[in-house]
C-alpha positions in Angstrom: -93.7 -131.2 190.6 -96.9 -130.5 188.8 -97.7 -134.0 188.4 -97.7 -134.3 192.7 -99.7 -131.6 193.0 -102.0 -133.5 191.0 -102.2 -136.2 193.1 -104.0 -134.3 195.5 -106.3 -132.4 192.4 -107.5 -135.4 190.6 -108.6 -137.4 193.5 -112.3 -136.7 192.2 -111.6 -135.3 188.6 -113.9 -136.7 186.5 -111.4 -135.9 183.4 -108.5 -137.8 185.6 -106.8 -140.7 183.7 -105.4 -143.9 185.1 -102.1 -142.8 183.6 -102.2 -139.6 184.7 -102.7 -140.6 188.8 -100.0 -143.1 188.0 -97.6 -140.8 186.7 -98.1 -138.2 189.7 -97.0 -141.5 192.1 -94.0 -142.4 190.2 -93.1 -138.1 190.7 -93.4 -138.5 194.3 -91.7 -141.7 194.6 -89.1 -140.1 192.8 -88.7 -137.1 194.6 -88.5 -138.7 197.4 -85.9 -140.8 196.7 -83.5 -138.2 195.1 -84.4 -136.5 198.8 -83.8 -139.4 201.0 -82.3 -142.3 199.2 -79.8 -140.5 196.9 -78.0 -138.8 199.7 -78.7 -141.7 202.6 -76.7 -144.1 199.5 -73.7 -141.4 199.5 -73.5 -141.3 202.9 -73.2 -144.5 203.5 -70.5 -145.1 200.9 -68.9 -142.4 202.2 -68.7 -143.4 205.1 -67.5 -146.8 204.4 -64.5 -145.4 202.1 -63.8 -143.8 204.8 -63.6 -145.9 207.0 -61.5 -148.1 205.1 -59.3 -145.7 204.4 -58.6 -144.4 207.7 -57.6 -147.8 208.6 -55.0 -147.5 206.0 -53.9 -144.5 207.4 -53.6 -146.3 210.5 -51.7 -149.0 209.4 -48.8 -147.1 207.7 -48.3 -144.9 210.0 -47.6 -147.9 212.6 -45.6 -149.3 210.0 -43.7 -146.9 208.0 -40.9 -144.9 210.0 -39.2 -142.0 209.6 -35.0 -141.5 209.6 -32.3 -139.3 208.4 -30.5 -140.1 205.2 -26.9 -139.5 204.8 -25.2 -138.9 201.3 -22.4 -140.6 201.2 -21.1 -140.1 197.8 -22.5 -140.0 193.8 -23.3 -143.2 192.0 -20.4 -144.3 189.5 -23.2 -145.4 186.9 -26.4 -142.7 186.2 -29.2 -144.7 186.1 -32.6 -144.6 187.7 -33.6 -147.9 189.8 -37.2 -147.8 190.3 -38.8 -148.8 192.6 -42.8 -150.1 192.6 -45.2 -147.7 193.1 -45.0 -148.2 197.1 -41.3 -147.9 197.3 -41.1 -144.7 195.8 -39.7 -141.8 197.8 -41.1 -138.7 198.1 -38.4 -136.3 196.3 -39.0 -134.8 193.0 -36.7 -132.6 191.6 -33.4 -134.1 193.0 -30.3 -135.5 192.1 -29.4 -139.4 192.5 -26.9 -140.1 195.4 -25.4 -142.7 197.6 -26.4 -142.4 200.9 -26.7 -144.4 204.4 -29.7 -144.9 206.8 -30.9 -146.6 209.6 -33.9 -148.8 209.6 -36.4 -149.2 212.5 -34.6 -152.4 214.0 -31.1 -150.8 213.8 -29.5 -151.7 211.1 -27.3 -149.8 209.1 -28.6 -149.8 205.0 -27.1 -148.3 201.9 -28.5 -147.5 198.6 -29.3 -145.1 195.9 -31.8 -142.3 196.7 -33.1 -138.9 195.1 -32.0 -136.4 197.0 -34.1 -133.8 197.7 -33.3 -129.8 195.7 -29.7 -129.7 195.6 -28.8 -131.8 198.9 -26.3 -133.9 196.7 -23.4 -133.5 198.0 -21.6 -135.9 200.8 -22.6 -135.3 204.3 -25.5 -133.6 202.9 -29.0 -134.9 205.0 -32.1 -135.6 204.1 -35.2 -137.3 205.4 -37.0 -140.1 204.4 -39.8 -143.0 205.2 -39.2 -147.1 205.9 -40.7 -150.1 205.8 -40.0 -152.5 208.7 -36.9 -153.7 206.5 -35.8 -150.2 206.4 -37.0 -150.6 202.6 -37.1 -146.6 201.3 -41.2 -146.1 200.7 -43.7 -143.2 200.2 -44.8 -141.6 203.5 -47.8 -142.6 205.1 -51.5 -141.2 203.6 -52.7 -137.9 205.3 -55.6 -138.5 207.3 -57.4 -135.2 205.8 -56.5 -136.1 202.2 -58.4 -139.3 203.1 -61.2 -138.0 204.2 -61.3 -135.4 201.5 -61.0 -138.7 199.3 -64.1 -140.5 201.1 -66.4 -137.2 200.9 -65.5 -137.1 196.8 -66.9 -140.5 197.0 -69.5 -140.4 198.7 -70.8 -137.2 197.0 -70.3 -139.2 193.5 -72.4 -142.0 194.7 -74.9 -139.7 195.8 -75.0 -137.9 192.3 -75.1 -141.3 190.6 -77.6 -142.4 192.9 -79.6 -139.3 191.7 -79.3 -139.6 188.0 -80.4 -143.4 188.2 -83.5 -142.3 190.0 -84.4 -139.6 187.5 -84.0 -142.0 184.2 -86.2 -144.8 185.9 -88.4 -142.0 186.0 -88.0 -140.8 182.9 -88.3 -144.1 181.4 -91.9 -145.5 183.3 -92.9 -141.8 182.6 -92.1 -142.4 178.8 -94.1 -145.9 178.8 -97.0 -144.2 180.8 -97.1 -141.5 177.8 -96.8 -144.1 175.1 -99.6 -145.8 176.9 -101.6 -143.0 176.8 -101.3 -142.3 173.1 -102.2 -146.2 172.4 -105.6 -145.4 174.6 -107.0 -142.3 173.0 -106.1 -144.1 169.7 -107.8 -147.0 170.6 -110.8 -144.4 171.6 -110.2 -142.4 168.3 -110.9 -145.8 166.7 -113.8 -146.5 168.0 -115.5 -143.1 168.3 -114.1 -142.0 164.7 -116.9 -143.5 162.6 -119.4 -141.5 164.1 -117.8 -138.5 164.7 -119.9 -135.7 163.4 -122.7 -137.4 163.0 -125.8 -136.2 164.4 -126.9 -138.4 167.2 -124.1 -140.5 167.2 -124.2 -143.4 169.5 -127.7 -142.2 170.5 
């Protein structure tokens, strides 16, 4: 902040360096990008994710369907059959059954679910969520849990943005000062021989 001010200080400072002017720009430029730029670039990428991911939310909602499940029984062997990370149905905590449902077009289907808590026993209901086939799969993302998703996002991007802007500064500020030092001992250099000497240079 002190290096903007100057800016406006060393316009006609005699003791004003090149670098010094040059290192005041490169603060301002930098301030105002982590003011504009930084959260215009998380915007925008939140908004995008979000975007995307509403139309996600969209899309499985039109095609993943909700039915009753009925248990029909317990499965002779006990084994889990998994399923992919989409056809997995949301019920932890359950017991594996044989049960019956009906798929969007109709048809009857069978297979082996975890029932949800204790709802193991036959004629015992539960719901779960479809694909088009009537395929068991997780239930559609929540609208709010995207957006919550897309804001995370966008507010990481933004904070990314951020940090890159401050290490670009920190690095041209770091040549600027290593610059610096090479002048004055470039002037050391020259004026040392005569330093202290009266009438030097006279």
């Amino acid at each position: 902040m002190r290096s903007i001010v100057g800016l406006w200080r060393w316009r006609k400072n005699p003791l004003r360096r090149g670098t010094d002017l040059m290192e005041a720009w490169v603060a301002l430029v930098a301030a105002l990008l982590l003011a504009l730029a930084a959260p215009a670039t998380g915007w925008v990428s939140g908004s995008r994710i979000n975007s995307s991911l509403q139309h996600t939310v969209r899309l499985q909602r039109e095609e993943r369907h909700r039915t009753t499940v009925t248990v029909t029984g317990q499965p002779k062997e006990h084994h889990h059959n998994a399923f992919d990370a989409e056809s997995a149905v949301d019920h932890d905590g359950g017991g594996r059954v044989l049960a019956a449902w009906t798929a969007a077009d109709g048809t009857r289907r069978t297979g082996t679910l975890t029932a949800p808590g204790h709802r193991t026993a036959a004629g015992s209901t539960f719901t779960i969520w479809t694909d088009p086939r009537g395929k068991p799969v997780k239930s559609p993302m929540d609208g709010s849990w995207a957006r919550l998703n897309a804001v995370t996002a966008g507010a990481t991007t933004a904070l990314m943005a951020a940090v890159l802007v401050e290490l670009l500064r920190r690095l041209v500020v770091w040549r600027l000062v290593r610059r610096r030092y090479h002048l004055l001992d470039r002037a050391w250099a020259k004026a040392g021989p005569d330093w202290g000497r009266t009438g030097a240079g006279s």
